[in-house]
C-alpha positions as CSV (number, residue, x, y, z in Angstrom):
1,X,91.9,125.4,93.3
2,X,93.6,123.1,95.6
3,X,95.7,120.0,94.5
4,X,94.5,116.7,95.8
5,X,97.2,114.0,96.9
6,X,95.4,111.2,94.7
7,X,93.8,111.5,91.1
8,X,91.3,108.4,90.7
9,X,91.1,107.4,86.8
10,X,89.1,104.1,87.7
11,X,86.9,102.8,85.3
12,X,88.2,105.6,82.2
13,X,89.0,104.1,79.2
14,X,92.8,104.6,78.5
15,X,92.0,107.4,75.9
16,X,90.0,109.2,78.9
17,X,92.2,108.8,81.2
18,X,95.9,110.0,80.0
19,X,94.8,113.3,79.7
20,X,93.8,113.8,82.9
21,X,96.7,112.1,84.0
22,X,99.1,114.8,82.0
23,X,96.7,117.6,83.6
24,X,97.0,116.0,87.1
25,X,101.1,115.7,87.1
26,X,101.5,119.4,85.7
27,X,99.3,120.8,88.6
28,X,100.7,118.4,91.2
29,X,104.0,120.0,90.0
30,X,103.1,123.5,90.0
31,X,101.3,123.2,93.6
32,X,104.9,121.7,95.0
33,X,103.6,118.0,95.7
34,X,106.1,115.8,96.0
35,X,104.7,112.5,95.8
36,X,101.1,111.9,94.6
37,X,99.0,108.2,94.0
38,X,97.1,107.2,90.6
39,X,94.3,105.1,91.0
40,X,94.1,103.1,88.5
41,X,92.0,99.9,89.7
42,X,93.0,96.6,88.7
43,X,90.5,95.6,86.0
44,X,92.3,93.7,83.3
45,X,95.5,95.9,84.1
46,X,95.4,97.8,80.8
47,X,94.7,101.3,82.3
48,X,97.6,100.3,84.8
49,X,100.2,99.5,81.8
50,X,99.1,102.6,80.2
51,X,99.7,104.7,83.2
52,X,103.1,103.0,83.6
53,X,104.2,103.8,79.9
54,X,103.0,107.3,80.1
55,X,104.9,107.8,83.3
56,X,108.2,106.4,82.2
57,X,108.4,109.0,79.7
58,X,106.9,111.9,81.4
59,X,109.4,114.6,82.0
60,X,107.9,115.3,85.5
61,X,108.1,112.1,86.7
62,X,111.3,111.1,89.0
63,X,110.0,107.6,89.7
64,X,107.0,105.2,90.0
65,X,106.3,102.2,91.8
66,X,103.2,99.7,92.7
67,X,101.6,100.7,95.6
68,X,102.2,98.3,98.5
69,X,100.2,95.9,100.0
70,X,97.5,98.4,102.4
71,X,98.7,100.9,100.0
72,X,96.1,99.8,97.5
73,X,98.3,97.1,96.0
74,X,98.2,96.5,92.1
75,X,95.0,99.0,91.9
76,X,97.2,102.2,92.8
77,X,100.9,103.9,91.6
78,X,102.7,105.7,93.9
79,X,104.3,108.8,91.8
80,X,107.7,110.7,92.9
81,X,107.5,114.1,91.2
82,X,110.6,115.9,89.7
83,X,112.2,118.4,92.3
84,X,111.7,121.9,91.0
């Protein structure tokens, strides 16, 4: 199955959606991506800070940033994945 550039975890509850986040980064990983988006929404930014913490730890994870403005601003991360 084929590894999409964007996993959208809008409207999950946080306990919903950090599993699928983990699931998403390994497979992103193993299918060579190197740069994927979250979508997150914007909401009351809980899922967002979530997303963040999870990421900052996550030993796949090179770097993250808020997407830009077009990009999806607030409502979207933009994920740099380890090399392997």
């Amino acid at each position: 199955m084929a590894v999409g550039l964007e996993l959208r975890i809008r409207r999950l509850t946080v306990h919903e959606a950090l599993p699928k986040l983990d699931q998403y980064l390994n497979s992103a990983f193993m299918a060579g991506l190197s740069s994927v988006r979250v979508v997150h929404g914007k909401g009351t930014g809980a899922l967002r800070k979530a997303v963040h913490e999870m990421l900052a730890g996550h030993p796949l994870v090179k770097s993250f940033r808020p997407a830009d403005y077009g990009e999806g601003d607030f409502g979207v991360t933009i994920v740099e994945l380890a090399i392997h």
